[in-house]
VEXGU-952825 format. One record per residue: residue in one letter; x, y, z of N, C-alpha, C in turn. Coordinates in steps of 0.2 Angstrom, whole numbers, plus 5000, padded with zeros to 4 digits. Example, Ala and Ser with C-alpha at 12.3 -4.5 7.8 and 13.67 -1.06 7.14 Angstrom:
BEGIN
a506649725039506249785039506649845039
s506449895035506849955036506450005039
END
This chain:
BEGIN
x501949795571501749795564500949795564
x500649815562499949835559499749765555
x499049725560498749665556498649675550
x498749635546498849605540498149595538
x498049645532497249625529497349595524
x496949545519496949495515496249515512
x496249535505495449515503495449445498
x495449405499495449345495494749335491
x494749305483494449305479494549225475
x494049195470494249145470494649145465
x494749195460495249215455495949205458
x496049225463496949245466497149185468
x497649165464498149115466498149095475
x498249055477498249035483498949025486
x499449025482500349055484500149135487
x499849165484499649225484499749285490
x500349255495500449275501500749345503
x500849335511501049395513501949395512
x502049335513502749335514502849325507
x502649305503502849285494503049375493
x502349405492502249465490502849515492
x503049515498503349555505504349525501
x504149465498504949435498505049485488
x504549465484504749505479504749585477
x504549615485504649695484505249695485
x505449655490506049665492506649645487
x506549615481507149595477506949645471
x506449665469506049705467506449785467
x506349815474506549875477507249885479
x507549815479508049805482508249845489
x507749815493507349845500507349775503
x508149755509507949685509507649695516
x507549765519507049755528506449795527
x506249785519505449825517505049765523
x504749805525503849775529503349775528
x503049745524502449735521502049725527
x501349785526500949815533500349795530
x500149775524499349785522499549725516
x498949705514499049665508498449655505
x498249685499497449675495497449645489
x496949605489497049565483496249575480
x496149585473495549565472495849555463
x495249535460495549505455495249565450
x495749555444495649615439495349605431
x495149535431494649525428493949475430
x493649495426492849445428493049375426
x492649345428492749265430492449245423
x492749225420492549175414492649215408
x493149275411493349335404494049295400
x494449255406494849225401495349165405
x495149115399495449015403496149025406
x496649055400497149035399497449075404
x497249125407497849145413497049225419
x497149225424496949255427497349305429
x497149365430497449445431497149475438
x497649485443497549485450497849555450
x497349605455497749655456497949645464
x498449675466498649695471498849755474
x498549775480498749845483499149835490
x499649855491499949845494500249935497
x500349925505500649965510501149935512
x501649965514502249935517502749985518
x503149985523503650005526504550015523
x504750055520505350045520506050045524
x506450025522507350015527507150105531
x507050145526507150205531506450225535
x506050185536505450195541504950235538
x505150235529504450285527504150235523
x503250265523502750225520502450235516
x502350185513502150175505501650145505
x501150155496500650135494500650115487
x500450055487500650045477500349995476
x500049975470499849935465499849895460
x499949835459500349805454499949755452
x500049735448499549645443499949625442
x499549545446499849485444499749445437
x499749425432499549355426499749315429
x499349275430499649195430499149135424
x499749105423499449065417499249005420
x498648985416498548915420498248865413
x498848845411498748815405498448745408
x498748715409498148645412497548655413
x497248715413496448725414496348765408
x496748775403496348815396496148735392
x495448775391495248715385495348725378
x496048765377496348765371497148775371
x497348745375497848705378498348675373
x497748625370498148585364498248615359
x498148675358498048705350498848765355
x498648805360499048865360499848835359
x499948775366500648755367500848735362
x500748715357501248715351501248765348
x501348855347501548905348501848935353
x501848915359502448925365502148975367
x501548995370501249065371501349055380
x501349005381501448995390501949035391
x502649015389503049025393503449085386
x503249115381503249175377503349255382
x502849255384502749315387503049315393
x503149275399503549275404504649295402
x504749255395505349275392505349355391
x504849365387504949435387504849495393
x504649475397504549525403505149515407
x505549455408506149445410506749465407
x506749425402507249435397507349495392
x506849525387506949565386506549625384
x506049645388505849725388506149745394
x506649745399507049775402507549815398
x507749765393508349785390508149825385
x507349825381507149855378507049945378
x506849935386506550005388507050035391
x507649985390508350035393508650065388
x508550035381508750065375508450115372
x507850105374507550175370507450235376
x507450225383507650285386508450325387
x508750275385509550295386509750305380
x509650265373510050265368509450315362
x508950285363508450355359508350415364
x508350415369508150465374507450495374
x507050445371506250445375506450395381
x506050455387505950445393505150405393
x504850425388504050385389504250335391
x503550295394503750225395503350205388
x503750135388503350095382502950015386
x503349995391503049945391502949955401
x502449905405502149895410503049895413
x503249895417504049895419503849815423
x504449775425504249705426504549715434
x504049655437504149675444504549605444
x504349545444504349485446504249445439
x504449395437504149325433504749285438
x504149235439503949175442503849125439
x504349075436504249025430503748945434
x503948935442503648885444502948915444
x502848965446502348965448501748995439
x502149005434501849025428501649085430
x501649135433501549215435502049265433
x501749325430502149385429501849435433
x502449465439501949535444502349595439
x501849625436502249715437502049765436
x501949815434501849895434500849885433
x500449925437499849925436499849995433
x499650015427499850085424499250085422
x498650075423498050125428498050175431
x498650165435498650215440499050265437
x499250265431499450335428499250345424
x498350315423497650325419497950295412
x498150255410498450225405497550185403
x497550175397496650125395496650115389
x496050065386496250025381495750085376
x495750075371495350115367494650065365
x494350095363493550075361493950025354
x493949965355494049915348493549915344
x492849955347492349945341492250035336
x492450055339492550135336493350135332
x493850095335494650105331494950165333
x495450145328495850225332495850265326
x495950335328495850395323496650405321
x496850455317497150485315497850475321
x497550535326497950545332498250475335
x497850445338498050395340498550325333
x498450325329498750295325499450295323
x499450365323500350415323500650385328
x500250405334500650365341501050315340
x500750275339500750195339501250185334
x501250205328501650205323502250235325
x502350275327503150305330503250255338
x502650225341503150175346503250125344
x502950105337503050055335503950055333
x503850105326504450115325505050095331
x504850135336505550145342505650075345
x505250055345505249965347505349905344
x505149905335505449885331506449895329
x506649955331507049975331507549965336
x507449965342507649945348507749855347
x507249825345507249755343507749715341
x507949765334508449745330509249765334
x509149835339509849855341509949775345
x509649765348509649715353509849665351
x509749625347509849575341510749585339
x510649655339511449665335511849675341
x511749695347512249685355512249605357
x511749565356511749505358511549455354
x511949445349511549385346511349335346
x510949325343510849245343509949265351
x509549325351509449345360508749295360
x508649325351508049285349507849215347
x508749205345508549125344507949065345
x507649035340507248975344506648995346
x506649045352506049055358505749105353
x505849145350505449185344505249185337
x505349085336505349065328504549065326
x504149075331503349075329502849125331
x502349125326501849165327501349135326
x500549175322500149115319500149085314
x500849085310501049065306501649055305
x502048995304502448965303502848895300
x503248895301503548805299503548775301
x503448765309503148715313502648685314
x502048715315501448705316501148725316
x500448705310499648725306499148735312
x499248735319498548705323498048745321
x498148805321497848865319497248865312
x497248805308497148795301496348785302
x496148755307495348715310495048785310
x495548825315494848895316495148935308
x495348945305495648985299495248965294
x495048895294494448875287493648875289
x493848875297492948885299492948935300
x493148995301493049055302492649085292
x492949055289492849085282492349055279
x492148985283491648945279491148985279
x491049025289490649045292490449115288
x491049135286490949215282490649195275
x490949145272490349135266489549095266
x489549075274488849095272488449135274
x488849185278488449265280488249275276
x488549285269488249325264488049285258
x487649225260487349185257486649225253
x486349275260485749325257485949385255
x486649365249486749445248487049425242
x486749415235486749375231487249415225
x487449465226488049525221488549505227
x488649495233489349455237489549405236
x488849365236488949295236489249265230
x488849295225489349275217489949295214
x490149365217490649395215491149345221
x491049335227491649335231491649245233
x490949215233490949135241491649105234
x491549095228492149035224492749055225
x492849135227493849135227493749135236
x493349145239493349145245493349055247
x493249025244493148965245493948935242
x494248965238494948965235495548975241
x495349025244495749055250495549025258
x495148975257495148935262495748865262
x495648845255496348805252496948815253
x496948865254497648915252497748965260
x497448965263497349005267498349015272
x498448945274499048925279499648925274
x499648905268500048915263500448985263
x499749025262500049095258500249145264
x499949125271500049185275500949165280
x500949075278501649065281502149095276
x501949085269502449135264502549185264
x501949235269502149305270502449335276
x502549275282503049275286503849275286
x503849235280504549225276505049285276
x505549285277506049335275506549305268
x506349365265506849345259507349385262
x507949395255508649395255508549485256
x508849525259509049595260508149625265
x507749555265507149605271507449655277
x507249675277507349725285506849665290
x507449655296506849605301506949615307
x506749605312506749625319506049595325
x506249605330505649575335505249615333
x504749565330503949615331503349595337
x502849645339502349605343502149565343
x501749555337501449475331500749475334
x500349515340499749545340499549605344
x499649645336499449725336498749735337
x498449735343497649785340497549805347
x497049825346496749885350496749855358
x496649815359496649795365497349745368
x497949775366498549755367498749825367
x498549885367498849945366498449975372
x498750015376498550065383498950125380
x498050165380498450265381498450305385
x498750365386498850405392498350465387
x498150495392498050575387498050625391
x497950675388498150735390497550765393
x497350825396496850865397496250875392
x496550895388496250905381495950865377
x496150775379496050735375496250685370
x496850705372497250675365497750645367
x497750595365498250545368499150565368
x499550565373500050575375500650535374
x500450475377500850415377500450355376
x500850295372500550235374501050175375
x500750145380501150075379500849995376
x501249955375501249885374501149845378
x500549785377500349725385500249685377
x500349635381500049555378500749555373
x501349495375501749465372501849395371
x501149365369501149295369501549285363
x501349315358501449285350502049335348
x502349375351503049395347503549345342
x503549375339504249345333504449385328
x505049345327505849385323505349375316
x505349425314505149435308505049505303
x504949515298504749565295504449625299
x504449685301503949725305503349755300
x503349725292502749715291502049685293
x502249635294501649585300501349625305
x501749665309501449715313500949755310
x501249795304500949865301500249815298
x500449785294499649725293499149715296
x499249675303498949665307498549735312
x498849775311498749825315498149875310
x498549895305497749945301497249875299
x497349815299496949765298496249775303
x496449765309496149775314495849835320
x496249875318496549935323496249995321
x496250015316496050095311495650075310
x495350155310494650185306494550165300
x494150155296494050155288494350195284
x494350245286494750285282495350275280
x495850275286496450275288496550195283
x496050145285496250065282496150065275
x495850105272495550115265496050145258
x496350215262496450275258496950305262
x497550275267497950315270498350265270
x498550205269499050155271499750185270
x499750175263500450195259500850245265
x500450325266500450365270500750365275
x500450305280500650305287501050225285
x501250195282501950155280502450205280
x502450255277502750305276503050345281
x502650345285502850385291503050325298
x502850285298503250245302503850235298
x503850215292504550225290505150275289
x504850335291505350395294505450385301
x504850375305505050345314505650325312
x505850245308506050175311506850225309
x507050255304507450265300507650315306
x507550355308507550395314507950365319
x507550315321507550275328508550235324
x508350215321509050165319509650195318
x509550275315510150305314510450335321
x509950355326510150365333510550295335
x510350245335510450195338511250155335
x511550185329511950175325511850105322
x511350075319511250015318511650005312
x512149935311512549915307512249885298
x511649855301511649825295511249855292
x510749815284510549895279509849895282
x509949975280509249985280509050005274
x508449995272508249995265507850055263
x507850065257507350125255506850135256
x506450175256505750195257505450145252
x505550135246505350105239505350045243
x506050015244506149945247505649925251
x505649975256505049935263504349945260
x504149975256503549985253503349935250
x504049895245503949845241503949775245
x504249775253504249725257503549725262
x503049775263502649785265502049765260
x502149775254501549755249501649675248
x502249645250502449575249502249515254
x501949565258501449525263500849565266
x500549555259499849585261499449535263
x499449475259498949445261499049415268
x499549445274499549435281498649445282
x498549515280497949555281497349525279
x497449465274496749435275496449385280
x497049365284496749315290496649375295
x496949445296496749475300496149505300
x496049555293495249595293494749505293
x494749455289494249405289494149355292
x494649325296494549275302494649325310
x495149355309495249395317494549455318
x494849495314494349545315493349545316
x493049525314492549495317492349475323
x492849435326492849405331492949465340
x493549505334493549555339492949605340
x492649625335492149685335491449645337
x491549595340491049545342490749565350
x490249575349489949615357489449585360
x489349525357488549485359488749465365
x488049445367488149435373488349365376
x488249295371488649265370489549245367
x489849225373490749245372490949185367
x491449235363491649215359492449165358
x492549105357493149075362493549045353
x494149005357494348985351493948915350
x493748895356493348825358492848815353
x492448875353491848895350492148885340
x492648925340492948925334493148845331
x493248815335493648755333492848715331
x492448715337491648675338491548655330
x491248595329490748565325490048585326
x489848605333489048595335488848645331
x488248625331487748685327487648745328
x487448745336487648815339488248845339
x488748825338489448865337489448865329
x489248845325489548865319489048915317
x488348895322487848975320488049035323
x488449035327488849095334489249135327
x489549065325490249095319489949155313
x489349115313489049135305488749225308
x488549235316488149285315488749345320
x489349325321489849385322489749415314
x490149385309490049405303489149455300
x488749435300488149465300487949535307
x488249535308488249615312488449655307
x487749705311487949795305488649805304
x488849795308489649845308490249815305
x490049745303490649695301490249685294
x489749685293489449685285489549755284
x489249825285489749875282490549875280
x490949845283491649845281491749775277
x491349745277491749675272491449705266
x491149755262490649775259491349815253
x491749845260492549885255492949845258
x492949805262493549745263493749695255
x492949675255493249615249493649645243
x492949705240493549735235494449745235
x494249785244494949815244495549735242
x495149685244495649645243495649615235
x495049605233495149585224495449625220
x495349705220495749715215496349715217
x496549695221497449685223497749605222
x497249555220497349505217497449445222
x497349475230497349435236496849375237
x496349365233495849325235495949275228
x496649295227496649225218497049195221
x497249145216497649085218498249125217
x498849105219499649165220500149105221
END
């Protein structure tokens, strides 16, 4: 056997072995005299890009039962919650051990439903090599290697790409629910939360300082400041109220596993020659929950779309994922109802104001480029310096041009009154 090369980094777990690695191809491949000849490690994110979990790539050579040789790639996550310093706020939403159930439990069953029972062959999700629950680690598919990449979050998605997403959306919305109806009860409990619900407000600390921050960006902007800081100061009040109320399922909703964080950089595309996007998949399933799959569509043109698309196209493209999902579910011969166009439209508009903690606390934060990083620790801070970091996300060109058609878009729809 060929010496064993190792590049260690201070990022890669120290379990991180030859014999570890070598033992879950093999369970993996179901290859139990695979030989592992080479071993690379280097880590796949920058150091201090993020607390709560470290992303290891690994390249790996090795030998198969028939004595031929192979070359492949795969990423580790490992969480290391004890060392996030926002620990106390995430684990009472279950985000540790949220995404390890999903990569286990069910995007296998997911990705079997919609290649077998929809017969798209695309992929939709990274394929799961390993989760690791002692060790808080998930290995599986590095889909780089079939040039898969995050889109520009500060540019959005266009037209093209928004259709994508919306019809994978649909297809995994729809697979969600089949899945629900083959196995009940699959979501029980381990899917009752998002950033909003019954359980627990922790969320409430950065949701009122995120807003205070926003009304005083536009303190030097005296036709914003008068027309919007009093209802905006209303909607700080009211902020955990109204967006748990829009998590809610009333009696006859259409509900299903949704992501619970749609944006740009939870979405990888493939494209074509030409440029256009081909396929996309889904990464990051901390916050999944059984809920409405309007919270997704929300969340998603909230943050995700162009102006255009977010301004003057909704109705449109609710529309059109709702002929995907209607598609997807009559393939799948789903039992229970599904509702009209009219109906999802009227369950879509019934959780609008999901969209105000998205475009006015999240969004910001994401289109945030400075060169100072922006954290929840930061968000949570009293100090001075963090509450001036919070105030000048918000005063950036690109985030004062949209909150310029944001606020309207939200006043004349009655979202920023008391409800």
């Amino acid at each position: 056997m060929p010496e064993q090369t190792i590049h260690e980094f201070l990022a890669a777990p120290n379990w991180l072995t030859r014999d570890y690695v070598q033992q879950k191809l093999r369970e993996y491949l179901k290859d139990g005299k695979l030989q592992l000849q080479r071993l690379y490690i280097k880590p796949a994110t920058s150091n201090g890009e993020n607390y709560a979990s470290v992303m290891t790539r690994i390249n790996v050579e090795y030998m198969d039962k028939n004595l031929l040789k192979h070359e492949d790639t795969y990423l580790i996550k490992t969480t290391f919650s004890g060392m996030d310093p926002a620990a106390h706020l995430l684990e009472q939403y279950g985000v540790y051990v949220r995404e390890m159930d999903m990569y286990e439990e069910v995007l296998p069953k997911l990705a079997k439903i919609i290649q077998e029972e929809l017969g798209d062959q695309r992929k939709m999700f990274a394929g799961t090599v390993n989760v690791d629950r002692e060790r808080d680690s998930i290995m599986f598919e590095d889909m780089s290697l079939d040039k898969y990449t995050v889109a520009d979050r500060i540019k959005q998605l266009d037209l093209s790409h928004t259709r994508l997403v919306l019809e994978k959306l649909a297809e995994f919305h729809a697979a969600g629910v089949a899945l629900n109806e083959k196995q009940p009860g699959i979501y029980a409990k381990k899917y009752d939360r998002c950033f909003f619900n019954r359980h627990t407000r922790a969320y409430k600390p950065i949701m009122q300082n995120m807003l205070r921050a926003l009304i005083t960006s536009i303190e030097d902007d005296k036709l914003l400041h008068q027309r919007y800081a009093a209802k905006l100061n209303g909607v700080i009040d009211h902020i955990m109220e109204y967006s748990e109320r829009a998590m809610e399922l009333n009696e006859g909703d259409f509900a299903t596993l949704c992501h619970g964080d749609l944006w740009t950089t939870n979405i990888m595309f493939n494209y074509l020659p030409n440029g256009r996007p081909n396929n996309m998949i889904f990464i990051d399933f901390q916050f999944s929950v059984w809920s409405s799959p309007a919270i997704d569509l929300h969340y998603f043109f909230s943050t995700s779309v162009q102006d255009e698309l977010h301004n003057h196209k909704q109705t449109e493209l609710v529309q059109f994922y709702y002929q995907k999902l209607v598609e997807a579910l009559t393939k799948l011969k789903f039992g229970g109802h599904v509702p009209s166009l009219f109906e999802f439209q009227l369950q879509f508009q019934a959780r609008a104001f999901y969209s105000i903690f998205c475009s006015l606390v999240f969004l910001p934060a994401m289109l945030h480029s400075g060169s100072e990083e922006f954290s929840i620790e930061k968000a949570l801070s009293n100090s001075e310096s963090d509450i001036a970091l919070r105030v000048s996300i918000y005063k950036t060109a690109i985030f004062q041009k949209k909150l310029r058609t944001i606020l309207p878009f939200f006043d004349h729809r009655g979202l920023l009154d008391e409800m």
